[in-house]
C-alpha positions in Angstrom: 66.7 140.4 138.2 68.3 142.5 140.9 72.1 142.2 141.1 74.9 143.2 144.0 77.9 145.2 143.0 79.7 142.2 141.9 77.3 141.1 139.5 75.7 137.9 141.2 72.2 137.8 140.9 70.4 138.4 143.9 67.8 135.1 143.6 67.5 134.3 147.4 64.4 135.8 149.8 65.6 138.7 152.3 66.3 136.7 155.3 65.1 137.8 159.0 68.8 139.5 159.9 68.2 142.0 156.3 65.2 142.9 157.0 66.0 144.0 160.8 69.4 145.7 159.3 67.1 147.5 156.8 64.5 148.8 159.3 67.7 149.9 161.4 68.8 152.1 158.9 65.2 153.5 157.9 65.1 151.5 154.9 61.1 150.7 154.9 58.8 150.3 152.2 56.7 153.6 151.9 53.9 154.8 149.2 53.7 158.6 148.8 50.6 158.0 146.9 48.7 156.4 149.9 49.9 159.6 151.9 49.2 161.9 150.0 45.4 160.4 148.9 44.6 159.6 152.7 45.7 163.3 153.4 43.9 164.9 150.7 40.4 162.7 152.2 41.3 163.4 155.3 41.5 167.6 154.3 38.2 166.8 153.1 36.4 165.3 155.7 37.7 167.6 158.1 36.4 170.8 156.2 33.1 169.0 155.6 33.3 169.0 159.7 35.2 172.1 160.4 34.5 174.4 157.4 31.4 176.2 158.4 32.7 176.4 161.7 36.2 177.8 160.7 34.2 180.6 158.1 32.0 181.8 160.2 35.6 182.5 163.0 37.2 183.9 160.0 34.4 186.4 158.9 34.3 187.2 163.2 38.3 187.8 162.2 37.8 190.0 159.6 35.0 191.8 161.4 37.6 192.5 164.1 39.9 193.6 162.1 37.8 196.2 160.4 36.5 197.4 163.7 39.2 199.8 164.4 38.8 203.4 166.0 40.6 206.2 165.3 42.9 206.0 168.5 43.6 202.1 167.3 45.2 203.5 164.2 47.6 206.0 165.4 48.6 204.1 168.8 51.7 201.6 168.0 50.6 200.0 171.2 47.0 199.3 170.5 47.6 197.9 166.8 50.3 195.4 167.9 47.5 194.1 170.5 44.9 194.3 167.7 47.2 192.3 165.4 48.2 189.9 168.2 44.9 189.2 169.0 44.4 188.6 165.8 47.2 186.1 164.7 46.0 183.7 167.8 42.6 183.9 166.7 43.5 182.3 163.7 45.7 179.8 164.7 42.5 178.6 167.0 40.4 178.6 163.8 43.0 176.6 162.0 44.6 174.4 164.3 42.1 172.0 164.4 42.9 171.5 160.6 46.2 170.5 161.0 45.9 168.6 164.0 43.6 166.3 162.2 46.3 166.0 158.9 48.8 166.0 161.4 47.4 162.9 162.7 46.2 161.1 159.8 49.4 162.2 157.9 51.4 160.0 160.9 49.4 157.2 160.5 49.6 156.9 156.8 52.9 156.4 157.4 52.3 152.9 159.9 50.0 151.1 157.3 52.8 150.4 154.8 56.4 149.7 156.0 55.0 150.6 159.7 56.0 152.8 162.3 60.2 153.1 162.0 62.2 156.1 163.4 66.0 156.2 163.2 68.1 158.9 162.8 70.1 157.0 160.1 67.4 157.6 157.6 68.4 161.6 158.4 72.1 160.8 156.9 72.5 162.2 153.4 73.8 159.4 151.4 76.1 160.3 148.8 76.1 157.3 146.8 72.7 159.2 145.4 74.6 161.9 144.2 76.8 159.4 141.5 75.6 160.7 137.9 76.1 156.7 136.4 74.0 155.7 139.5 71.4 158.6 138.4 71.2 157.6 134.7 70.5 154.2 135.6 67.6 155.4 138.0 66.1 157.3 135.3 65.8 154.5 132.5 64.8 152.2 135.3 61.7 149.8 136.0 60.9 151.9 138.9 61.1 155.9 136.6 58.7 153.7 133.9 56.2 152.7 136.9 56.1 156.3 138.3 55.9 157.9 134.7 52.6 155.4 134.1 51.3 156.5 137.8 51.7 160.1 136.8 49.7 159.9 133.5 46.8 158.2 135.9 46.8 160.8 138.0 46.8 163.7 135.0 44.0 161.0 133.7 42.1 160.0 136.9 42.0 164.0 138.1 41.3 165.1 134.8 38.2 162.6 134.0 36.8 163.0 137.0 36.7 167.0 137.5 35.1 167.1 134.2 32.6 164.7 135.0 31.9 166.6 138.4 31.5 170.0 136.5 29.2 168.9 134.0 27.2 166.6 136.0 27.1 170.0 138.4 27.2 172.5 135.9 23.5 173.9 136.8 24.2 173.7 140.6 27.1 176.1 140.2 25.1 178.5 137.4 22.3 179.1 140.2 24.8 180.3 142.6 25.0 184.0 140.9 21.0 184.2 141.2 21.6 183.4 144.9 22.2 186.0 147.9 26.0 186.6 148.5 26.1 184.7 151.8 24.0 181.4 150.7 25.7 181.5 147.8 28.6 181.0 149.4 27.9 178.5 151.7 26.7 176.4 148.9 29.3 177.3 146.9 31.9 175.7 149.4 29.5 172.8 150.0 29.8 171.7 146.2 33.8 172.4 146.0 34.3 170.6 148.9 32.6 167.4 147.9 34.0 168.0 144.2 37.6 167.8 146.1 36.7 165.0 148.2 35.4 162.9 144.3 38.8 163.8 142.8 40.8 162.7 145.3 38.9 159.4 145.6 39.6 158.4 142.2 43.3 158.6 143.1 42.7 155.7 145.4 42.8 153.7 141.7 46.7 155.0 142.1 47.0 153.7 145.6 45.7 150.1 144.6 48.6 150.2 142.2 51.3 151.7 144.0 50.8 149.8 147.7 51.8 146.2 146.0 54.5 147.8 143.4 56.3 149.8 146.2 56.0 146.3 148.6 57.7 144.5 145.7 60.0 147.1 145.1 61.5 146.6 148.9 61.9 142.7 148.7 63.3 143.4 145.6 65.7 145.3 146.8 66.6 143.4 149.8 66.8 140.1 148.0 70.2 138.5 148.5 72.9 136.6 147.0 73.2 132.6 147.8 77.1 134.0 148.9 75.3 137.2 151.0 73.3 134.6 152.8 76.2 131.9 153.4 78.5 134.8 154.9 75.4 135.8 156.8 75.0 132.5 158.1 78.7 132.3 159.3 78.3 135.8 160.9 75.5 135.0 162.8 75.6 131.2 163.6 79.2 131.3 164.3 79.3 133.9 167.4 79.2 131.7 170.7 76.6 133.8 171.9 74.3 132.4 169.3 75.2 129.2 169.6 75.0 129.2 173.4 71.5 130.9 172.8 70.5 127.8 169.8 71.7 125.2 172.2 69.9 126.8 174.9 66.7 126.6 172.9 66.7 123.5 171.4 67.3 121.8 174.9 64.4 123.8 176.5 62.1 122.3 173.1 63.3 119.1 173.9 62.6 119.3 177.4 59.0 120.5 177.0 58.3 117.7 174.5 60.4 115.2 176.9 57.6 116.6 179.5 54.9 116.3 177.6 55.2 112.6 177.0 55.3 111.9 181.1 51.6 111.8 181.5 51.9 108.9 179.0 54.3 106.8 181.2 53.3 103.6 182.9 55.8 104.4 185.8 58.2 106.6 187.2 61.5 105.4 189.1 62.8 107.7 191.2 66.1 108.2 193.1 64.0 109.7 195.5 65.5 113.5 194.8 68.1 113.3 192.7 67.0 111.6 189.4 64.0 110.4 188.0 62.8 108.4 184.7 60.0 107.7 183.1 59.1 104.3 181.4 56.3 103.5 178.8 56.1 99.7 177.6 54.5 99.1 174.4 52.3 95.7 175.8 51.5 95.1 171.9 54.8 95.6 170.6 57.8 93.3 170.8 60.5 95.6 172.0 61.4 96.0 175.8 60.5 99.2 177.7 61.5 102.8 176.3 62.8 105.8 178.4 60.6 108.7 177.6 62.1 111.2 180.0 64.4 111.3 182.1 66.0 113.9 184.6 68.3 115.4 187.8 67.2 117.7 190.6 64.6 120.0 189.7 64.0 118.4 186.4 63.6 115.3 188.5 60.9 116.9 190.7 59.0 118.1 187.9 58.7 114.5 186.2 57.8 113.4 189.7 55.5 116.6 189.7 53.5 115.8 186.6 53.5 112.2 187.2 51.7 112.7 190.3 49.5 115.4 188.5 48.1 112.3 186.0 48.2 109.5 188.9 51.1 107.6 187.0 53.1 105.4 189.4 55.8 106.4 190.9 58.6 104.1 192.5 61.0 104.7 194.7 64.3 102.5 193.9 67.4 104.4 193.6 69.9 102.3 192.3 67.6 101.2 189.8 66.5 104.9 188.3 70.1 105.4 188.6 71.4 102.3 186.4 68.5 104.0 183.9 69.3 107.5 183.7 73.3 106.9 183.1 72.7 104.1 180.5 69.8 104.8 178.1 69.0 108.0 176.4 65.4 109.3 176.0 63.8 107.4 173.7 66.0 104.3 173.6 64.9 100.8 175.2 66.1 100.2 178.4 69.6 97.8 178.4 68.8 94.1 178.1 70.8 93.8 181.8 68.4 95.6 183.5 65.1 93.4 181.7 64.8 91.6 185.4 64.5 94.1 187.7 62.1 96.5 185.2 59.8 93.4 184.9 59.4 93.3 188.8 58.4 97.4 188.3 56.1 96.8 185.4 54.5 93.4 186.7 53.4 96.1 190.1 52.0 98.5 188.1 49.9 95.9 185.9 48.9 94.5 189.5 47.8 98.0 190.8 45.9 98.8 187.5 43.7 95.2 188.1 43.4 96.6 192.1 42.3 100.5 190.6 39.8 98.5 188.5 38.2 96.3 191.3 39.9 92.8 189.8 42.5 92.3 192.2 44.0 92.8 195.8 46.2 96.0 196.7 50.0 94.5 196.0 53.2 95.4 197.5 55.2 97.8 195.6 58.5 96.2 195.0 61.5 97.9 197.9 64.4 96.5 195.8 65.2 95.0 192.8 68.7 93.4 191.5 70.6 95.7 189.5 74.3 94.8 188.1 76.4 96.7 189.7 78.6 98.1 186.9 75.2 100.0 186.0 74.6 101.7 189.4 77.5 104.4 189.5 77.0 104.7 193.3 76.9 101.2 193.6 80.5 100.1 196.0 
């Protein structure tokens, strides 16, 4: 088990704050071996597309070259023009190439550890340089795992090139009976495909070293219970976190505050200034609940919402005031204020008979009784 400089064991999961401070300083998991066996296919595939392309501009090269007069070879001036024309002919015929390795090459890099650039990762680090630090790499988990990864490649490469060459071994002896040209387009065609075998059996490497190299990184990043307790002061103790925690957990409380309005049996209202919401539980034996409750524009969406799912809304100020300054989301309304919410609730129970056809439109109530030591604005 991984251990710190200190010596405590490192048993705890790399936390969100590591792993961003890791990627900061270009510390990302990477496999060479997926690189380098993408790259190798992708070398392949392009001079299965490329390659008769590219030798037929390369013989048109050499042709050039060979078509020189005599007044080309003694003039300074008209062998630098010869050559020049000759050096961006080439780079046309090969540039193709490497802009497809080019490409693939980059986004090898993305699958694993993805796409990270920081020039921290440019630093030389020293601590690399520590001859105890060295030993210890070498007789390491990780110098065993590369050592095994080696012998598979010796293995893999070895197997499968002899496999290719016998199972091709009369394909290749034909090609001295063959013209010079054919010969050598076949000739390409079976080393190419040949190159493009070998390096697939390296993919038996890849499926070995994505996982070990992924490990290897959460290994390494793996923390102390102490590394994640300082962390945790670090972090959670900075005002601007907790400024931006509290300012999160009220905007999740309000959207589930909101979210229970459209289950309301009424709204009070002040009419502008505050709003609540009441839900009465006509089974239960308890007296009504708050289930949201707000000021100002909080207040006008409550009102906004209510309207939205045709729950009742009432205006009696000193009543939603007496509410919203003496019972908390959630709690049941204060036994003081049973009266007046039964004249509120006993309209609503009347409009839901006169919605339904039972009953005659009532009057909705323009003042109830509230005590006044519940009604701040209350004189």
């Amino acid at each position: 088990m991984a251990e710190n400089q200190d010596g405590q064991e490192k048993t705890e999961e790399p936390t969100s704050k590591r792993k961003e401070d890791s990627r900061r300083d270009g510390e990302v998991a990477r496999s060479k071996e997926l690189s380098t066996t993408v790259l190798l296919l992708a070398a392949g595939m392009a001079l299965l597309v490329f390659g008769a392309w590219m030798g037929n501009k390369a013989l048109d090269i050499f042709a050039y070259n060979f078509d020189l007069t005599r007044h080309d070879v003694t003039t300074h001036d008209a062998m630098f023009k010869h050559f020049t024309v000759s050096v961006w002919h080439a780079i046309g015929v090969v540039l193709p190439f490497l802009i497809v390795l080019f490409v693939v090459g980059a986004l090898s890099q993305i699958v694993v550890g993805g796409w990270n650039l920081t020039a921290k990762a440019l630093i030389p680090k020293f601590s690399k340089l520590n001859p105890i630090s060295g030993i210890k790499r070498i007789f390491s988990k990780n110098s065993l795992v590369e050592f095994v990864k080696s012998v598979a490649k010796v293995l893999l490469v070895g197997v499968t090139s002899f496999i290719i060459i016998w199972g091709l071994k009369e394909e290749f002896a034909t090609l001295g009976a063959m013209a010079l040209e054919p010969a050598i387009a076949k000739g390409s065609y079976l080393i190419i495909w040949s190159f493009l075998a070998i390096s697939l059996s390296l993919i038996i490497v890849v499926l070995i070293d994505v996982p070990w190299q992924l490990h290897q990184h959460n290994e390494k990043l793996k923390m102390t219970r102490q590394e994640v307790k300082d962390e945790y002061k670090n972090t959670e103790g900075k005002p601007e976190v907790k400024s931006r925690i509290r300012r999160m957990q009220m905007e999740m409380a309000q959207r589930r505050m909101m979210a229970d309005v459209p289950s309301a049996d009424v709204v009070i209202t002040n009419p502008t200034h505050y709003a609540v919401a009441l839900k009465y539980d006509e089974s239960g034996n308890g007296a009504p609940r708050v289930v949201a409750k707000g000021q100002d524009q909080i207040a006008a969406k409550i009102r906004e919402i209510a309207d939205h799912y045709q729950v009742p809304v009432l205006q009696l100020p000193p009543l939603s005031r007496a509410i919203y300054f003496s019972t908390e989301i959630g709690d049941e309304i204060p036994h003081a204020l049973f009266m007046a919410v039964a004249q509120v609730l006993a309209y609503v129970f009347q409009l839901k008979q006169y919605k339904s056809g039972k009953a005659r439109k009532p009057d909705a109530p323009k003042k109830v009784e509230v005590p006044p030591d519940l009604d701040p604005e209350s004189s």
